[in-house]
C-alpha positions in Angstrom: 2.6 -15.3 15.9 4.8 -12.6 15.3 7.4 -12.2 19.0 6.2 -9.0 20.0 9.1 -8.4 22.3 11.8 -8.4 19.5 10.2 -4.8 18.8 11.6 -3.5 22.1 14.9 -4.0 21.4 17.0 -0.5 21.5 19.1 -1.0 18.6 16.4 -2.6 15.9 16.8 -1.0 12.7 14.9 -3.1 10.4 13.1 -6.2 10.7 11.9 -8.8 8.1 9.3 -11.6 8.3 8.5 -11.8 4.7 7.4 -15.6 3.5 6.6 -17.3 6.5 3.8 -18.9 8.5 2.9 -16.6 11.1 -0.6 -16.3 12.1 -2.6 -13.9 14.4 -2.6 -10.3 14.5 -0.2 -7.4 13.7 1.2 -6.8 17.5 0.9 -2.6 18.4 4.5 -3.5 20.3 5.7 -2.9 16.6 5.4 0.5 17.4 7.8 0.1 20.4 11.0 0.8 19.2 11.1 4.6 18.0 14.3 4.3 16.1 13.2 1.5 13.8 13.4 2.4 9.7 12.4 -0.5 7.8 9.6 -3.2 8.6 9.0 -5.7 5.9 5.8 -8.1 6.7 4.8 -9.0 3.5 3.1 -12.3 3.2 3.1 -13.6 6.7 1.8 -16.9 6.0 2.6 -17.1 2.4 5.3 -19.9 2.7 5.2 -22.8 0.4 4.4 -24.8 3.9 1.4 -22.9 5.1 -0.4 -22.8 1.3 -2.4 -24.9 -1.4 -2.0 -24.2 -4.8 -5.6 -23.8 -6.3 -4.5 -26.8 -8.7 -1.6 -29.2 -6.8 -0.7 -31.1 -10.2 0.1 -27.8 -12.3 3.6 -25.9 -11.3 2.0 -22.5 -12.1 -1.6 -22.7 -10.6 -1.6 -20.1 -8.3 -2.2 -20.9 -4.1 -4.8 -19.9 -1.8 -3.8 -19.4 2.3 -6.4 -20.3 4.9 -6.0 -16.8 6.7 -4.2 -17.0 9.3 -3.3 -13.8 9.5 -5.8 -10.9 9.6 -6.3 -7.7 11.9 -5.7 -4.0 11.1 -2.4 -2.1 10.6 -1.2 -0.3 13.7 -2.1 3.3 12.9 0.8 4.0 15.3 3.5 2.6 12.4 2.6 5.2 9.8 3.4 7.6 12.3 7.5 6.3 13.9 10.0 8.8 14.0 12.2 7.4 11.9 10.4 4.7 9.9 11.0 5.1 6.2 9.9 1.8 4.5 6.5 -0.5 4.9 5.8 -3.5 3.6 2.5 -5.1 4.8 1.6 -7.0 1.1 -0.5 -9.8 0.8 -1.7 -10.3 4.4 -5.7 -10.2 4.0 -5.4 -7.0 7.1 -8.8 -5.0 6.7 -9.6 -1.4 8.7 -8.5 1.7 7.4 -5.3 3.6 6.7 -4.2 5.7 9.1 -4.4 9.4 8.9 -0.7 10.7 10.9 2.0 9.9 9.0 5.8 10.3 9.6 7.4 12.9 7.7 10.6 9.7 6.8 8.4 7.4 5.3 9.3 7.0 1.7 7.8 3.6 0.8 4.6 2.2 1.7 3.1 -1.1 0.4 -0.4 -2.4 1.7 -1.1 -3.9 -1.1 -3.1 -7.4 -1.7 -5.0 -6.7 1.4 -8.4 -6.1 2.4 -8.2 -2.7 3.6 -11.6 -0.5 3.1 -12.5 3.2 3.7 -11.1 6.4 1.8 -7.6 7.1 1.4 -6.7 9.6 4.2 -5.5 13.3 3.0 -2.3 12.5 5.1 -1.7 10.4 2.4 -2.5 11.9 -0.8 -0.3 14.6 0.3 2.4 12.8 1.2 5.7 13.1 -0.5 6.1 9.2 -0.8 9.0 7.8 -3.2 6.6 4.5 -3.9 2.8 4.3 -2.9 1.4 1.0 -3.2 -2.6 0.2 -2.4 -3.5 -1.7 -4.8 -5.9 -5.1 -4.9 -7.6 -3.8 -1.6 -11.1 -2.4 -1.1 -10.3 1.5 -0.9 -13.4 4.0 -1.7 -13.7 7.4 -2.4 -12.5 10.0 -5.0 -8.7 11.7 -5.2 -9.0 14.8 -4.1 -7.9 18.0 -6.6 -5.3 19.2 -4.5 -3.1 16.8 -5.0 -0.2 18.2 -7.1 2.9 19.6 -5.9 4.4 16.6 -4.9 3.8 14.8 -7.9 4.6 17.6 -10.1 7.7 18.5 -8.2 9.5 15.1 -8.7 10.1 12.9 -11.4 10.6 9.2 -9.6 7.2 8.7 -8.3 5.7 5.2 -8.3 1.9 5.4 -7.6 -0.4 2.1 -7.9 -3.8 2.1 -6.4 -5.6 0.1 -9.0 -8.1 -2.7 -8.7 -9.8 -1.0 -6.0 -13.0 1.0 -5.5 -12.1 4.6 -6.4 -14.2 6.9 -8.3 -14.3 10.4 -10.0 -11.8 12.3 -12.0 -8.1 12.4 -12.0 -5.7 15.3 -11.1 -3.9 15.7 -13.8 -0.6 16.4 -11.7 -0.5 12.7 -10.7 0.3 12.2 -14.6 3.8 13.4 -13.5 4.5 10.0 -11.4 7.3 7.9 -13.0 5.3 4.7 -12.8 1.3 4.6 -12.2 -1.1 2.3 -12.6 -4.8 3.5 -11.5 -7.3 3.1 -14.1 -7.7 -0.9 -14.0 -11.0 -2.4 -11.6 -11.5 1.4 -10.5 -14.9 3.6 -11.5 -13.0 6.6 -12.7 -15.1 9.1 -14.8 -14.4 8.2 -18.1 -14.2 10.3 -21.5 -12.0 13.4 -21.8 -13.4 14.4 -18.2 -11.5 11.9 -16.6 -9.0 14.3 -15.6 -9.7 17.1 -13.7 -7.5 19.4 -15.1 -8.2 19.4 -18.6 -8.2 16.3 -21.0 -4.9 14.4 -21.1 -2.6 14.0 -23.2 -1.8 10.4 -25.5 1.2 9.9 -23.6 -0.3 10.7 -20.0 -3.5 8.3 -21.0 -0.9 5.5 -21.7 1.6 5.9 -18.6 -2.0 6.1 -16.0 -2.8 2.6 -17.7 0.9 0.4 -17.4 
């Protein structure tokens, strides 16, 4: 499992467990240290050790972990002081998102888990540098509102596709730098699909990549 009581430690700026072969839970002792800015977790038990590949005689045949690692996301991490980058990719956590974020955090990347419920508002409004949900179980529609800071920026990465969203599209979102949305999704489709007004060729394609 992940040593809970390296989180305490006064002067921990960033930690990193990417790759490995941890099992258990995320501990809430991550939340500890105030002054922490960067916590990378992604695949905790995604060594070459602690996996199969689906097809052991074939170099390229893709792997399967026995899930070792599970539990929710510490709602208390969204919301550190200083905390500016999250990676928790690949790690089969389920729960929710939570709902109080920190007004540093720039990067977040849940993706490849098994996270369900609607994206929080906290969220959607959030002035994130790179969003990344994608390949979880995430329900709900984006709500309209969502458009300044999109629109205000121009190096925006937003990918929350291969989930379980529905309805139409605000057509601010069209002014992130790198989005990916519309693939395994249930988005309105036709010229409705976004709600400001149909988009244009250009928008259609970049929403797609």
């Amino acid at each position: 499992t992940l040593p809970a009581g390296v989180f305490a430690r006064g002067n921990l700026q960033s930690f990193a467990a990417s790759l490995n072969c941890f099992t258990g839970t995320l501990p809430r002792s991550l939340c500890a240290n105030l002054q922490i800015e960067e916590v990378l977790l992604d695949g905790l038990h995604s060594s070459s050790p602690c996996i199969d590949k689906v097809v052991p005689w074939f170099a390229d045949s893709g792997y399967v972990t026995d899930g070792s690692v599970h539990g929710t996301i510490p709602a208390c991490l969204l919301a550190l002081p200083q905390i500016n980058t999250i990676h928790l990719a690949g790690n089969s956590l389920t729960g929710s998102l939570g709902d109080v974020l920190s007004a540093s955090l720039q990067y977040l990347d849940a993706s490849y888990n098994v996270l369900t419920g609607t994206i929080p508002d906290a969220i959607w409004t959030h002035n994130f540098t790179v969003l990344s949900l994608s390949n979880n179980k995430l329900t709900g529609t984006i709500p309209s509102y969502v458009t300044t800071q999109y629109s205000d920026r121009n190096d925006t990465t937003i990918h929350i596709d291969v989930n379980r969203l529905s309805g139409r599209i605000p057509q601010a979102l069209m002014a992130a730098t790198d989005i990916n949305m519309l693939t395994g999704n249930m988005f309105a489709c036709g010229r409705s699909t976004f709600s400001s007004g149909p988009a244009s060729s250009s928008s259609s394609s970049s929403s797609s990549s």
